[in-house]
C-alpha positions, 0 to 999 in steps of 0.5 A: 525836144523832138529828137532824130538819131542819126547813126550808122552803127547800131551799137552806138544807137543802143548806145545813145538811147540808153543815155537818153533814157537819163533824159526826159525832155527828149522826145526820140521820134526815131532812127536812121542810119542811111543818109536817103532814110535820114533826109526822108525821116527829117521831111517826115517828123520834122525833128527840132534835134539832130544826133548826126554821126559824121559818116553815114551809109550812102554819104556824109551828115554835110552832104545830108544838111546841104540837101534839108528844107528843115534844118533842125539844130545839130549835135555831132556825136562822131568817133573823129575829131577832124571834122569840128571846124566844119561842124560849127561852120554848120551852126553845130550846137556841139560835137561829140566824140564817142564813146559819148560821155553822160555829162558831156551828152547832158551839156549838149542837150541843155545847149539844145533846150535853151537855145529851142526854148530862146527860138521859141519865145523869139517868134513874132506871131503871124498877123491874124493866126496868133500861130508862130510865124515861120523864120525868115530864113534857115540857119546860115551864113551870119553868126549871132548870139546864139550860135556857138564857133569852134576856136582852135590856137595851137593844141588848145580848142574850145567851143564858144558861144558868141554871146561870150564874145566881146570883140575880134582884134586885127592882127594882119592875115589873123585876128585875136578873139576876146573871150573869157579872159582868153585871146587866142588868134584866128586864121581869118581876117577881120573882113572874113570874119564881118562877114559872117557875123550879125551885124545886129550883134557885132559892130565893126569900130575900125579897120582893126576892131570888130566889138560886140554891142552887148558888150558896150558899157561906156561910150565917150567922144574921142579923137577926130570926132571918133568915139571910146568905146569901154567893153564889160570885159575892160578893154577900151576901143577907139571908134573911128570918125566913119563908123562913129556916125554908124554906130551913133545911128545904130543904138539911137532910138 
């Protein structure tokens, strides 16, 4: 994996390359630690990996992400826990907290490797180059399978591959997210949050659900011309009449 570190204390980039030493497939194209030097390096060697620090001299890793043409993926290695919400509303792969622990480092990276890996066997090939075409957009607002969130409920957090997820229940101003035999609530509602997924891999089933689509073991007709939706984790969720037609059309051939 071609790497960028990003990291404004010296100590943490001596660090850093002394943990990566343990691994081989990353690449290290190099160092920055100013944001102007950082985005220059980035434009420059076109690294497939970020190890950003949050606080940077002459700005904030944001403030570097939202001025990038190549948007790299991102691992967060930072001594502040304040700022993961809004790292993984980045698209973050992970978010460090130093002193960078090895297995944490080495999770981290194979996140990174599996999902560049899964990208690369994903690019369709450009008529008549038989090079990989270019993605159709950068990494942004819609969340899909290979994107990972960051839930918080009360003093437990984790971080979550969507893949992991099967569905969002409403529950007013909140919404409750299954995954892993866990269900801790959001502050978001169910409209925020079909809004920043991929509808190629949630579907919303009614006012009060949104489920996964790998997730669909079973359809049965139902209620009022609705469909019963069985997901692999158990749970059964009623399709409304409206979006019943939706969802037939969606996974017709």
């Amino acid at each position: 994996m071609k790497t960028l570190l990003i990291e404004d204390s010296r100590l943490a980039r001596l660090e850093l390359r002394h943990l990566l030493r343990e691994h081989p497939e990353v690449q290290l194209l190099g160092e920055a630690a100013a944001l102007d030097e950082a985005r220059q390096a980035i434009e420059t060697l076109q690294p497939q990996l970020l190890l950003l620090d949050i606080h940077l001299d002459g700005g904030t890793a944001f403030e570097l992400l939202d001025q990038l043409e190549h948007l790299p993926q991102v691992i967060f290695t930072t001594g502040f826990d304040n700022h993961a919400i809004e790292a993984f509303e980045r698209n973050a792969l992970d978010y460090l907290l130093k002193p960078v622990q090895p297995e944490r480092l080495a999770q981290a990276l194979s996140k990174a490797q599996a999902v560049l890996q899964a990208q690369t066997a994903a690019a369709p090939l450009a008529p008549e180059t038989n090079e990989a075409a270019p993605p159709a957009a950068a990494p942004g607002t819609r969340k899909g399978l290979d994107d990972t969130i960051f839930v918080r409920d009360g003093e437990r957090c984790w971080f979550v591959p969507l893949a992991e997820v099967s569905g969002f229940e409403s529950y007013g101003n909140y919404a409750r997210v299954y995954f892993r035999e866990q269900r801790p609530l959001l502050a978001r509602t169910l409209n925020h949050l079909e809004a920043r997924l991929d509808p190629q891999a949630f579907f919303r089933a009614s006012r009060s659900h949104i489920i996964g689509l790998r997730w669909i073991s079973d359809i049965q007709p139902w209620l009022n011309d609705g469909y019963q939706v069985t997901l692999r984790d158990g749970r059964q969720v009623e399709v409304s009449r409206r979006q019943a037609k939706a969802l037939r059309d969606m996974l017709e051939i």
